[in-house]
C-alpha positions as CSV (number, residue, x, y, z in Angstrom):
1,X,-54.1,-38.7,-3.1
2,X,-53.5,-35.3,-4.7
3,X,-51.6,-32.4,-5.4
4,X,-51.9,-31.7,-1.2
5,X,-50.0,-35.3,-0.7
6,X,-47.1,-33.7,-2.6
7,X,-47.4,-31.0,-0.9
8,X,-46.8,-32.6,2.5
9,X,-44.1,-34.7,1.1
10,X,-42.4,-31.6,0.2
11,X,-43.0,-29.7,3.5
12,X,-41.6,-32.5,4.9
13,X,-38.2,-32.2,2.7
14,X,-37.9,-29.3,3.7
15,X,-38.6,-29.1,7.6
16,X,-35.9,-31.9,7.6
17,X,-33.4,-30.5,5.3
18,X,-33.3,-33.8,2.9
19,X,-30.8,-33.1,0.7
20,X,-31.0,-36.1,-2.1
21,X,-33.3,-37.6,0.0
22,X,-36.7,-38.0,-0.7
23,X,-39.9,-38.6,1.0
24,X,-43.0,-40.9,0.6
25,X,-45.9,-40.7,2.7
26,X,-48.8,-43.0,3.6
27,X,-51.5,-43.5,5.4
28,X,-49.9,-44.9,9.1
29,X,-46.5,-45.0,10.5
30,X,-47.2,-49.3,10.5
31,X,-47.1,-49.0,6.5
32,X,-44.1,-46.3,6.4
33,X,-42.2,-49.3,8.2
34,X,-43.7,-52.2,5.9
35,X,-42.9,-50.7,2.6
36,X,-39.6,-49.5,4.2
37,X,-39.0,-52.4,5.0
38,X,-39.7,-54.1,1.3
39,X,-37.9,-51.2,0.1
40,X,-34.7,-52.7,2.3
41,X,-35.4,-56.7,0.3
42,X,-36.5,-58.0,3.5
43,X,-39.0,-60.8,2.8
44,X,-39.6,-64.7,3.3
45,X,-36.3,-66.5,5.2
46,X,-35.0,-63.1,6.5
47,X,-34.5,-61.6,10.1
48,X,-35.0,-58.7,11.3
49,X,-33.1,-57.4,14.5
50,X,-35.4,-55.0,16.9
51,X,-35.6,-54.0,20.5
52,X,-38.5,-55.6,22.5
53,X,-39.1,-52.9,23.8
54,X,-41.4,-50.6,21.4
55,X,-44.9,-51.2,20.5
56,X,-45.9,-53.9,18.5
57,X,-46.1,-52.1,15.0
58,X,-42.3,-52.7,14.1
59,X,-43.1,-56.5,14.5
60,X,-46.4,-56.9,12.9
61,X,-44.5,-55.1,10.0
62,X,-41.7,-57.7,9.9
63,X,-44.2,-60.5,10.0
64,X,-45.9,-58.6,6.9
65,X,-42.8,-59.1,4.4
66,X,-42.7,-62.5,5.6
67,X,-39.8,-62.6,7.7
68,X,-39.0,-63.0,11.0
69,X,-38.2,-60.8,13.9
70,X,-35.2,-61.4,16.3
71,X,-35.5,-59.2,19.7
72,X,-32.4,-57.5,21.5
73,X,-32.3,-55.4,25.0
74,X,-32.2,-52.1,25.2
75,X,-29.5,-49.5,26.8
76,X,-30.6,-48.2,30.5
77,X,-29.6,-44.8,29.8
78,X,-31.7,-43.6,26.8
79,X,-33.9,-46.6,26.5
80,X,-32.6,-47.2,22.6
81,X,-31.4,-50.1,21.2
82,X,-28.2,-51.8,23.2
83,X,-26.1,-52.2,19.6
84,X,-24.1,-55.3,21.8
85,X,-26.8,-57.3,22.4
86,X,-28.3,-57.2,18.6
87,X,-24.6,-57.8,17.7
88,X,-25.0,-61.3,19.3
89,X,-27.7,-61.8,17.3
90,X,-26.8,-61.3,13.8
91,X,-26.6,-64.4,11.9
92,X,-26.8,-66.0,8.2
93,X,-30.1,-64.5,7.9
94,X,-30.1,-61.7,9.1
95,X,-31.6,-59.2,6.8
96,X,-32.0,-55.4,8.7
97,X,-32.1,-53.8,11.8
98,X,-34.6,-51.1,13.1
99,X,-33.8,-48.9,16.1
100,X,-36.1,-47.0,17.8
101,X,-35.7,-43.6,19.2
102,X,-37.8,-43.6,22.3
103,X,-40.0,-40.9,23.2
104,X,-38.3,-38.6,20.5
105,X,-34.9,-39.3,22.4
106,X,-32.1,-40.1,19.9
107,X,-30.2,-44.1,20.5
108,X,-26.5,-44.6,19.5
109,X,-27.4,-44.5,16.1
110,X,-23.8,-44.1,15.7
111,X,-22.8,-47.6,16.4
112,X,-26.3,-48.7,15.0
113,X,-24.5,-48.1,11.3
114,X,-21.4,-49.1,12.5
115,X,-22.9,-53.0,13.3
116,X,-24.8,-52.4,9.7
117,X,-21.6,-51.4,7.5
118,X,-19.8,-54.4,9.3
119,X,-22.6,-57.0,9.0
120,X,-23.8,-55.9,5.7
121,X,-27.7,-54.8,7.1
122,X,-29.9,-52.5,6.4
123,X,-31.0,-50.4,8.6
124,X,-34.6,-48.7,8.9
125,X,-35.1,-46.4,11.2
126,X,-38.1,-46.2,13.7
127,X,-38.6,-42.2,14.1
128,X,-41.9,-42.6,14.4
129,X,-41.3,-40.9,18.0
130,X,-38.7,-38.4,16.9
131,X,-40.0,-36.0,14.1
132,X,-37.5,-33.4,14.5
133,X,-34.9,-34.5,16.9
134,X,-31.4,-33.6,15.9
135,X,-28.3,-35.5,16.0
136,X,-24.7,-33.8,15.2
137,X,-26.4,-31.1,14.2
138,X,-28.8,-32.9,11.5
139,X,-32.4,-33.7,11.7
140,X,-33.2,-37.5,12.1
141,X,-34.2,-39.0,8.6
142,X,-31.8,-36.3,7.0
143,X,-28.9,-38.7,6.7
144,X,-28.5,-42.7,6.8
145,X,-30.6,-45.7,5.4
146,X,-34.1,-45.8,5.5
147,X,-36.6,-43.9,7.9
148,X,-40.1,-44.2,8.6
149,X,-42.1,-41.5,10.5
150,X,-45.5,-41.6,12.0
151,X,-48.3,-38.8,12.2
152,X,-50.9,-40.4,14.1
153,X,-53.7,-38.5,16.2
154,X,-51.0,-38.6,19.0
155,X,-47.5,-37.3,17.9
156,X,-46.0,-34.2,17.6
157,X,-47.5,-33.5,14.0
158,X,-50.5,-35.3,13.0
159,X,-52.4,-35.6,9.6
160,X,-55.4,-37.3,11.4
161,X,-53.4,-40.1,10.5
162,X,-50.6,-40.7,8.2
163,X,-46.8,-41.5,8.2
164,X,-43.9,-41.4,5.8
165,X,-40.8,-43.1,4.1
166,X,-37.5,-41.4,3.7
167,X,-34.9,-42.8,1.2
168,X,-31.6,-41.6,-0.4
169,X,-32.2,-43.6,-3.4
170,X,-34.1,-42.6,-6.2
171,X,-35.3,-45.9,-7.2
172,X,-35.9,-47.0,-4.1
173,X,-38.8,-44.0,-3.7
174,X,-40.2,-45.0,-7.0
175,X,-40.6,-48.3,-5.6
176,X,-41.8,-47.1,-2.7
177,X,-44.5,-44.6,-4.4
178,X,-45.8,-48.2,-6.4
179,X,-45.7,-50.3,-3.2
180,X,-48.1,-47.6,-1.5
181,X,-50.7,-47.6,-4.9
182,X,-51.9,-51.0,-5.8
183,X,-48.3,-51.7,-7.7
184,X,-49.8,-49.2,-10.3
185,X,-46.7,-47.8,-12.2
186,X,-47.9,-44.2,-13.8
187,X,-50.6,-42.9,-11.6
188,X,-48.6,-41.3,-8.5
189,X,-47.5,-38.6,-11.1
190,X,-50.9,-37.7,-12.2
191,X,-52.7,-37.5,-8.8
192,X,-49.8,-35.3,-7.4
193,X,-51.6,-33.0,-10.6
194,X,-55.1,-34.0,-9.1
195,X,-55.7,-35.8,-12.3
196,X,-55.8,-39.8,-13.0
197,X,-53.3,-42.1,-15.2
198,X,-56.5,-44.1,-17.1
199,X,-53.5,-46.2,-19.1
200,X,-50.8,-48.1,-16.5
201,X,-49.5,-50.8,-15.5
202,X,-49.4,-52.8,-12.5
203,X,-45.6,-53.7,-12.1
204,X,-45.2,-55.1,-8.4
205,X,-47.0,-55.7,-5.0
206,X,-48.9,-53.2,-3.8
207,X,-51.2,-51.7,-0.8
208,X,-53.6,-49.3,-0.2
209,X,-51.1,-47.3,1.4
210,X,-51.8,-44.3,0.4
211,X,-52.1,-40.3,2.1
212,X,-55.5,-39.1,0.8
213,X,-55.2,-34.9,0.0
214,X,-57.6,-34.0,3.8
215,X,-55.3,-36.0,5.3
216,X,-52.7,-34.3,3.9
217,X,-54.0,-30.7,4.3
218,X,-54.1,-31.3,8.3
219,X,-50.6,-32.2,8.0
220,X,-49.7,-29.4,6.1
221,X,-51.5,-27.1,8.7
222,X,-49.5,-29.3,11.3
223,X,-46.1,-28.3,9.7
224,X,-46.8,-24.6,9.8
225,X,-46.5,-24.5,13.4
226,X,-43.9,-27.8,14.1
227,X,-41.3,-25.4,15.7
228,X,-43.8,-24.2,18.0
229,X,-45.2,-27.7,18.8
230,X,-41.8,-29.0,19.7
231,X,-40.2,-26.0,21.9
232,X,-43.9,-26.3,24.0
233,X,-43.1,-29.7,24.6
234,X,-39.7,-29.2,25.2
235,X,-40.6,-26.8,28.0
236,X,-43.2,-29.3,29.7
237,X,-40.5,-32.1,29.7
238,X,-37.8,-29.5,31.2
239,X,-40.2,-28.6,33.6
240,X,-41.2,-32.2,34.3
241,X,-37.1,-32.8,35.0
242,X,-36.6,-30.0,36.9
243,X,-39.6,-31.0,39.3
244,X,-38.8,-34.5,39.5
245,X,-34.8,-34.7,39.1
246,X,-34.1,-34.3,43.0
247,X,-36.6,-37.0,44.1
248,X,-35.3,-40.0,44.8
249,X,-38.0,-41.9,44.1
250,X,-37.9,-41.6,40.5
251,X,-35.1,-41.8,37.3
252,X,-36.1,-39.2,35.1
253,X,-34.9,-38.8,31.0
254,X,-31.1,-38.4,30.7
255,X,-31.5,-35.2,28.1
256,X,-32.1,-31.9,28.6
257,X,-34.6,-31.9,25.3
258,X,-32.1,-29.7,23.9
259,X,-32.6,-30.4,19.8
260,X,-35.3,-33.1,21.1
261,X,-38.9,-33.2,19.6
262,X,-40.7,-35.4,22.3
263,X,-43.5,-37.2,21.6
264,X,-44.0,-38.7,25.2
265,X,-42.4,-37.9,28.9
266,X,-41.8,-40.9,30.8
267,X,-40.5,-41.5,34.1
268,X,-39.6,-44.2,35.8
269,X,-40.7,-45.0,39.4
270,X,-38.3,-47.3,41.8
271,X,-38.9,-49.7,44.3
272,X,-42.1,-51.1,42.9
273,X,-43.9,-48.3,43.4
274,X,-45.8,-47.9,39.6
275,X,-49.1,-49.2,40.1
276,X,-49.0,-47.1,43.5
277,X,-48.5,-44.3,41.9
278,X,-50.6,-44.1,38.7
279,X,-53.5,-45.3,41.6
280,X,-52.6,-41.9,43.2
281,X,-52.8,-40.1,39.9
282,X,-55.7,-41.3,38.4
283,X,-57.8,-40.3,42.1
284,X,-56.8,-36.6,41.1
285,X,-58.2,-37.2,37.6
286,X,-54.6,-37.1,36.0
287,X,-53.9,-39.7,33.1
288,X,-51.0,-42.2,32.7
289,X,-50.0,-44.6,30.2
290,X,-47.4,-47.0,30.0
291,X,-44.6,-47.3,27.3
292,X,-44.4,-50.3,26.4
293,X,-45.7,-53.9,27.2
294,X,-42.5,-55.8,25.7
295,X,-43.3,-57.7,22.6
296,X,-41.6,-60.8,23.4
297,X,-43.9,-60.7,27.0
298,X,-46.8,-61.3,24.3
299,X,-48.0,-64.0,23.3
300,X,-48.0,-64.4,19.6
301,X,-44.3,-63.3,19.3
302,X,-42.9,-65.1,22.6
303,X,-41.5,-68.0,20.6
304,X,-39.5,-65.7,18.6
305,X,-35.6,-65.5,18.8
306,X,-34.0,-63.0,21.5
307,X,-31.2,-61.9,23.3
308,X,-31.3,-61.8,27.3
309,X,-33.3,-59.0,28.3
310,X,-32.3,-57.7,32.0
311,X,-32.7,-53.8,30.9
312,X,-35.9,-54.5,29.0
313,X,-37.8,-56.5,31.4
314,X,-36.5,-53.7,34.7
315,X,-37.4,-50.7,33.0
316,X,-41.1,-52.2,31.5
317,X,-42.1,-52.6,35.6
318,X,-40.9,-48.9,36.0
319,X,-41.9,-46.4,33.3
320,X,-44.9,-44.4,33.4
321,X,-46.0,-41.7,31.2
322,X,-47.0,-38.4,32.2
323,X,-49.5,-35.9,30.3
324,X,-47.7,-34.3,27.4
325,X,-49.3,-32.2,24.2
326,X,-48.2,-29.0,22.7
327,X,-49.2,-26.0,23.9
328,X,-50.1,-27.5,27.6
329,X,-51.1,-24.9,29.7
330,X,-49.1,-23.8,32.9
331,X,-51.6,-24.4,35.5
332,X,-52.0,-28.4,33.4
333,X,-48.0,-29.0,33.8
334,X,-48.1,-28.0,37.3
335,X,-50.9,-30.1,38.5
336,X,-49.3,-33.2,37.2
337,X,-46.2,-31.8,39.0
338,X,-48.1,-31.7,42.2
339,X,-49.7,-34.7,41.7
340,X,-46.1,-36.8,41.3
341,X,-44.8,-35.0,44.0
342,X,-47.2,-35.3,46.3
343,X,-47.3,-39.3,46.3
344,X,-43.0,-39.0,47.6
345,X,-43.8,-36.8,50.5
């Protein structure tokens, strides 16, 4: 971790117009949640309230601080978190909420803070799909609580691998800039300078969270061209809709990916008719992926507290995700719209 970590952290600012914000990065999106989530007090005796329906990183990082996780549905029109049924779940322990915004499609965050003001939570947001959508006119992770990002090898900016923390609270990002170094207190200053703190002090828990400087100079390179990265995909996913919105065998994304940055396109396919269809795909050599398994289907987390889950467990038998990267060529997008279309004639 050097002087390029810093760099990307303050690329970052600046793509998402933080204004007294602040942003932390590390080496996944899993521990951008977990230290968010420290950052929040979660920890042993806590719950955390979460959609099932993600993947199973958001859990995994609730089980890290020692709390528990509590599952809620999801909404049917933009597959985010149905704010009613976490509402039924809040209780004496509850600790935080995270919401995810599917596929890079915004949830009611709204009503999210709303349940958080009135409940006293914390919320940490899951943008780990949405790096650049914008809602009211702001960038996700330019207002409200805590967010975490991710830049795996698969999302719309990558640094190899990587993710980050954003935080309104100075403090807070000091804590979070110790959590991600061992609990060392001095030596995030220094290596931002490419030097090394050889007297400090080791004031808290800590990981071995942190964004090494290659990793950070692919994300830098990544940032230069984010505008371009998102209106690409923004045209595949139009496309996709405008293909596929007539056909009455499938539900396609309720957005027009107007101020959306999608990280995956995923349709859903009625009447049973999934594992038909990616069959059909996959024998003209196009790929498919499914998003998600629900965690509380799994089995180390099926014991864990959740709401009723009619929206969740219908739309896990239906979506299916189609190819999606930046800069997909024309003749790419319409093969894969062929391909889809060609299963309903």
């Amino acid at each position: 971790m050097g002087a390029s970590t810093k760099e990307f952290e303050d690329r970052i600012a600046a793509f998402l117009g933080l204004d007294g914000r602040h942003a932390v990065a590390t080496n996944t999106g899993t521990a951008a949640l977990h230290i968010a989530l420290l950052a929040a007090g979660v920890g042993p005796g806590d719950e955390v309230i979460t959609p099932s329906f993600n993947y199973v990183a958001d859990h995994q990082a609730v089980h890290m601080t020692g709390a528990d996780v509590v599952m809620c549905d999801i909404r049917d029109d933009d597959l985010g978190i149905d704010v009613e049924s976490a509402a039924e779940l809040v209780g004496k322990r509850t600790k935080a909420i995270i919401p995810l915004h599917f596929a890079g499609v915004p949830c009611d965050i709204q009503s999210v803070y709303r349940l958080a003001r009135s409940s006293g939570l914390r919320v940490v947001e899951d943008a780990c799909h949405a790096f650049g959508t914008i809602v009211s006119g702001h960038k996700i992770g330019s207002f409200g609580d805590l967010t975490a990002f991710s830049f795996d090898p698969v999302k719309v900016v990558t640094s190899i691998d990587g993710g980050c923390v954003v935080t309104g609270s100075q403090a807070e990002r000091e804590g979070l800039r110790r959590r991600r170094l061992l609990g060392v207190d001095k030596d995030t200053a220094e290596r931002y300078k490419n030097r090394r703190a050889w007297e400090y002090d080791v004031v808290s828990d800590g990981y071995r969270y942190h964004l090494t400087n290659i990793m950070a100079s692919v994300g830098i390179s990544q940032l230069k061209r984010v505008d371009e990265f998102i209106a690409s995909r923004q045209r595949v996913c139009q496309a996709y809709n405008a293909a596929f919105g007539a056909c009455s065998g499938v539900r396609v994304p309720a957005t027009d990916f107007v101020g959306i940055s999608p990280f995956i396109y995923c349709l859903r396919v009625l009447d049973g008719r999934r594992e038909a269809l990616i069959a059909h795909l996959r024998q003209r050599d196009i790929d498919t992926g499914i998003h998600f398994v629900p965690v509380h289907k799994h089995a180390y987390f099926s014991a864990a507290r959740r709401s009723d889950m009619p929206v969740t467990d219908r739309v896990t038998g239906q979506v299916v995700t189609l190819p999606l990267h930046s800069n997909m060529r024309p003749e790419f997008v319409e093969r894969v719209i062929d391909g889809v279309l060609s299963f309903f004639v």
